[in-house]
N, C-alpha and C positions, 0 to 999 in steps of 0.2 A: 869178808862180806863186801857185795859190791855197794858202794853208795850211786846214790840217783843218778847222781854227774857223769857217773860211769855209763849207766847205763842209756844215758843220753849222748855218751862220743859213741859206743858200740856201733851204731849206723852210721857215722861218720869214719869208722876208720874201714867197715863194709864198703866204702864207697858210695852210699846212699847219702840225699841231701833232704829229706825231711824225717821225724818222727808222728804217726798218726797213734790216735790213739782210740781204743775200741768204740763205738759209735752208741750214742746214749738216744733213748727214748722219752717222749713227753705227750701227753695226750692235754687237749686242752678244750673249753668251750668258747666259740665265737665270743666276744666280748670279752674276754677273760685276757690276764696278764699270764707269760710263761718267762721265766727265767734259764736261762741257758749258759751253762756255766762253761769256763773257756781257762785250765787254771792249769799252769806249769808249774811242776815241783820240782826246785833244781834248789843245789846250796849255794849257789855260786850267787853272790851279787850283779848279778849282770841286769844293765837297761832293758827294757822293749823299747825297742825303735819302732816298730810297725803290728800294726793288728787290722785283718781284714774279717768281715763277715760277709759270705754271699750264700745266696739261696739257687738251690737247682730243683728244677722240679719236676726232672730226670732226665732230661738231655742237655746236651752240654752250650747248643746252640740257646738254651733257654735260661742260663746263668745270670744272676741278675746280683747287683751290689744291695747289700743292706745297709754296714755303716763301715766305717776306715777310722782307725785313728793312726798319725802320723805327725812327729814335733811337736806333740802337747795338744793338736789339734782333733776330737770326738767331731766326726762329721756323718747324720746319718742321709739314706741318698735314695731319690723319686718316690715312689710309694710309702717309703718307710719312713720319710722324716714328721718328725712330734710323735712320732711310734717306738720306735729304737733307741736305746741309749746303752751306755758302757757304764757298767755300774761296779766294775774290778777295781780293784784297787790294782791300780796297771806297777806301782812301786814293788808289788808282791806276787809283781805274774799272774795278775789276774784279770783276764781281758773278756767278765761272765758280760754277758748281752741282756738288757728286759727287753722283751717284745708285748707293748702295751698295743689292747683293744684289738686283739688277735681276730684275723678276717677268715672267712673260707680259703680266699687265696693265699695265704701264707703257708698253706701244708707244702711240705717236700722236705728237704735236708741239707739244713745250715750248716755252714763248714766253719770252722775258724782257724785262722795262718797267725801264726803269733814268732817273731823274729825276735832274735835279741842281739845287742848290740854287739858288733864282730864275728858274731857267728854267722856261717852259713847254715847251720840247721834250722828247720824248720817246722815248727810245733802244729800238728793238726786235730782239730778236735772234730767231729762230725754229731750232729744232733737230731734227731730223726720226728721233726712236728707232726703231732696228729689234730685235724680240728674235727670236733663234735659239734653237732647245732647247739645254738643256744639254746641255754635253760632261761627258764621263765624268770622274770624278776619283777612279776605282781604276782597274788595269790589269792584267791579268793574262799574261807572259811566260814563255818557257822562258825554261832555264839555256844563255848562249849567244846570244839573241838580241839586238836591239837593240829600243829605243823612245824615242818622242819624247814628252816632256812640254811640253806649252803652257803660254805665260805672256804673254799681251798685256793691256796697257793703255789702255782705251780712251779716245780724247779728240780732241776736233773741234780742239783747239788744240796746234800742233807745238810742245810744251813739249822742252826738253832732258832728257834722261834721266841723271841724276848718278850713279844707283849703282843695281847687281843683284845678289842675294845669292840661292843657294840652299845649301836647308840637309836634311841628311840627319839622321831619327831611328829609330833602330831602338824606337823606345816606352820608354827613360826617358833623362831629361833628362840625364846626365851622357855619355852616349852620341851627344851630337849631334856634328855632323861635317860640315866645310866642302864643299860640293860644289862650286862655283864662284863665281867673284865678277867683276864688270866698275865698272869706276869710271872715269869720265870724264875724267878724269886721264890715268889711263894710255894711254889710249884702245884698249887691247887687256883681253882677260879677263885677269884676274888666275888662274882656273886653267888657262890652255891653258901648253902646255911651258914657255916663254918667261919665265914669271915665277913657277915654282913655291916659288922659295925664298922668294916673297914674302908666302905662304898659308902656314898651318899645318895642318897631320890634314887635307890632301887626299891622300897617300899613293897608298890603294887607288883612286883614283878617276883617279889622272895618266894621260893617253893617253887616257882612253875617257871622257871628258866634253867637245862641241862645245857652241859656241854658234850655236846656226840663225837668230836673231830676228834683224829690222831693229830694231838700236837706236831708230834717226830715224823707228821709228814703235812706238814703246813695245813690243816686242816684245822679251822676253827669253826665248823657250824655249830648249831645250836636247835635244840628240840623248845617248842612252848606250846605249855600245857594250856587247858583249860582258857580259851580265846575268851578276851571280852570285848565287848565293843566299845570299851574305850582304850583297846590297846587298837585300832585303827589306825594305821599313820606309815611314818619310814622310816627300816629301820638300816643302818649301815655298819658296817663292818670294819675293820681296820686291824691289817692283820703288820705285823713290826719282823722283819730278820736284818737287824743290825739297823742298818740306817737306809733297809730299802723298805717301803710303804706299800702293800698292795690293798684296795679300796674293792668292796661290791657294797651297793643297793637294792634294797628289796622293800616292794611296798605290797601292805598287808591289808585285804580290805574283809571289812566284816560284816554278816547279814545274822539278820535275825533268824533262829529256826522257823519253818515251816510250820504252824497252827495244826494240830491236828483233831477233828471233828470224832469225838463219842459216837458212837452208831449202835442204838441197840437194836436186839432183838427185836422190841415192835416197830422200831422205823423201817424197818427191813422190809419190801413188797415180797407177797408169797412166788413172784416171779420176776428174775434177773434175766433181761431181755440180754440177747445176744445183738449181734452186728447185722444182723438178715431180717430178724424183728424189727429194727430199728428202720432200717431199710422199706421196711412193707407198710410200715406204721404212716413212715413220710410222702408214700408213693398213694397213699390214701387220703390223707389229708390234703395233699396238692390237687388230688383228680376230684376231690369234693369243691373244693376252692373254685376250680376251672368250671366245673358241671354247677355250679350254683347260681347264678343269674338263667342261665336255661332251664331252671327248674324253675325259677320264679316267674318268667315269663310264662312257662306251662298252668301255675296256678292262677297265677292271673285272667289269663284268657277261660280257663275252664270258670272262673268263676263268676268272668262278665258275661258268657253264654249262661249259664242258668240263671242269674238276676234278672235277665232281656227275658227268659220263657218266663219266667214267673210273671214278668211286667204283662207281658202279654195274655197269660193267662186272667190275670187279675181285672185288665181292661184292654177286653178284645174290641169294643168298639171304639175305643178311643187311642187319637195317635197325634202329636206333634208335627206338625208341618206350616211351614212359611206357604201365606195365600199369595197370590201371584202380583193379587193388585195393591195388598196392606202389608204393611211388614207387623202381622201383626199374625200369631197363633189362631188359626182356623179347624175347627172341629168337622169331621167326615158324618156323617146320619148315613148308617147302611141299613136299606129296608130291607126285610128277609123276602127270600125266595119264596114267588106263589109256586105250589105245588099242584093248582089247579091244571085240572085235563083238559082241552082244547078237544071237543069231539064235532068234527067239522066233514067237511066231504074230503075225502081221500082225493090229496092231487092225481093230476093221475101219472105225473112221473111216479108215484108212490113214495113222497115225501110228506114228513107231518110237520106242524109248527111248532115252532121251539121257543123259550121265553129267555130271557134273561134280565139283570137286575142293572138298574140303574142306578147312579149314586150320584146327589145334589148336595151342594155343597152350603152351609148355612153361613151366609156374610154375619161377620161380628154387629152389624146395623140391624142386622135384620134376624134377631131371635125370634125365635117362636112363642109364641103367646099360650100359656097352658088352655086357658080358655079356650081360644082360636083355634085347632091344632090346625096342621099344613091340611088341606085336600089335594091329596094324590090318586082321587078314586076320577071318575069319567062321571059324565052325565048320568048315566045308567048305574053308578053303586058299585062298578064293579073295577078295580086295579089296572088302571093307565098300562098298557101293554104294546110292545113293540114287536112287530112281525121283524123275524130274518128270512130272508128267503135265500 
């Protein structure tokens, strides 16, 4: 049977100066941490002298360094650094990479070169980043429903999962509050029924917090049932494989339901206007709106004309007027028309005479004396008369 070491000089005695090794896949979401594993199996105690990681993101002119370690020195480089770290235990040939707060641009296909001491071979690992938009990390829920909060860890290497904490905060720290907990140990959550004496201040949360995640692939979400509004706040996650830490946040906000109004039968109108009613309804009411002062100026005037005939009728002799000389209301005396005939000698153009009436004006000094009346007659008895010719 061949051992590893074997199978590791075989390209070496080929003539070949590197070993690669099949090319692993990772899908991840923007913000999210991936772990990218970088791990030689050999028996041989040999040093790593060198480990390189670079990113291609498919031409070779587009090569870019992500981190180097070299003499005990972890160095990560331009875009990647407080992103990148070497988290192998390099003692054990292990040179895995986290790539924290994973961007859009980080998708392509990270290589890792891993040397060891005296050798010329050369260990290649290829890792093939997928990124996905970020998932949301606020939620918004009625009082009553349910929602799942995600929490996976991503990592090309099936690492064990030792410990899962979430943690509830209502926004100040002495407020915080056990949501659930899983430890490998026990091999069941520590908040599901079964072990709650074993938790503290899970309380309000017992019965209505599941664990939905496959452990055995870094998955620690969680289902919560029955929202209240006093579970409003942050909750965070903290997911353990050995001594690497991966952290999400998720804030939960809660509204009340929606009021909903009884409607019976008699509130009901015998007619449920459509969108075109509504329509004709408004287009009536606006053109009444606009047509309304011209309507009232119509009644108005119609109704100062028949007040004036009526005035008139009532007192045809009498009428208002400023006298020229008093500023003082002077009344008109209209004598009636004589209808007498004028039977005289025919002009001999053969024209007759004609009468018409005269109107005198009575000064406010000088009313008429009932006694007195005016004489408007002639000498003779008969009605003061003026020729036209």
């Amino acid at each position: 049977m061949f051992c590893p070491l074997k199978l590791i000089l075989i390209p070496v005695l080929l003539g070949l100066n590197d070993l690669t090794v099949s090319p692993s896949e990772l899908t991840v979401h923007v913000g999210d941490s991936a772990l990218m594993g970088c791990v030689l199996q050999s028996t041989e105690e040999k040093q790593v002298t060198k480990v390189d990681w670079m990113l291609s993101s498919g031409e070779p002119a587009q090569d870019e360094y992500v981190l180097y370690y070299y003499a005990d020195l972890n160095v990560s480089v331009g875009r990647f650094q407080n992103r990148a770290w070497l988290v192998g235990d390099i003692s054990r040939h292990d040179g895995s990479l986290l790539l924290q707060d994973v961007q859009e641009a980080d998708q392509g296909n990270y290589t890792c070169e891993m040397r060891l001491k005296r050798e010329s071979l050369v260990f290649k690992k290829i890792v093939v980043l997928h990124v996905l938009p970020q998932e949301p990390k606020e939620f918004t829920v009625h009082v009553g429903d349910s929602t799942r909060m995600g929490c996976v860890f991503q990592s090309t290497d099936k690492k064990q999962v030792t410990r899962v904490d979430w943690i509830f905060s209502s926004g100040e720290p002495a407020k915080e509050e056990a949501v659930l907990r899983y430890h490998h140990k026990l091999k069941i959550p520590v908040g599901s029924p079964q072990n709650w004496g074993n938790f503290q201040n899970q309380g309000r949360f017992q019965n209505r917090v599941n664990l939905l995640g496959d452990i055995s692939q870094n998955d620690g979400s969680i289902m919560l049932q029955g929202v209240k509004e006093s579970d409003r706040g942050t909750y965070t996650c903290t997911i353990h494989l050995g001594n690497l830490v991966f952290r999400k946040t998720i804030v939960l906000h809660v509204i009340q339901e929606e009021s909903q109004t009884l409607v019976t039968p008699a509130a009901l109108g015998p007619v449920v206007l459509g969108g075109n009613h509504v329509v004709i309804i408004v287009g009536i009411v606006c053109g009444t709106i606009l047509l309304l002062p011209v309507l009232i100026l119509i009644v108005k005037k119609t109704h100062g004309n028949k007040s004036l005939e009526n005035t008139k009728k009532a007192n045809p002799e009498v009428g208002d007027k400023l006298c020229p000389l008093a500023v003082l209301p002077c009344k008109h005396i209209y004598t009636s028309i004589t209808t007498r005939e004028v039977i005289e000698e025919e002009d001999p153009s053969g024209k007759s005479e004609a009468t018409y009436m005269t109107m005198h004006p009575v000064w406010p000094s000088q009313r008429s004396d009932p006694k007195n009346p005016p004489d408007n007659k002639s000498a003779g008895g008969m009605p003061k008369t003026e020729q036209a010719f």
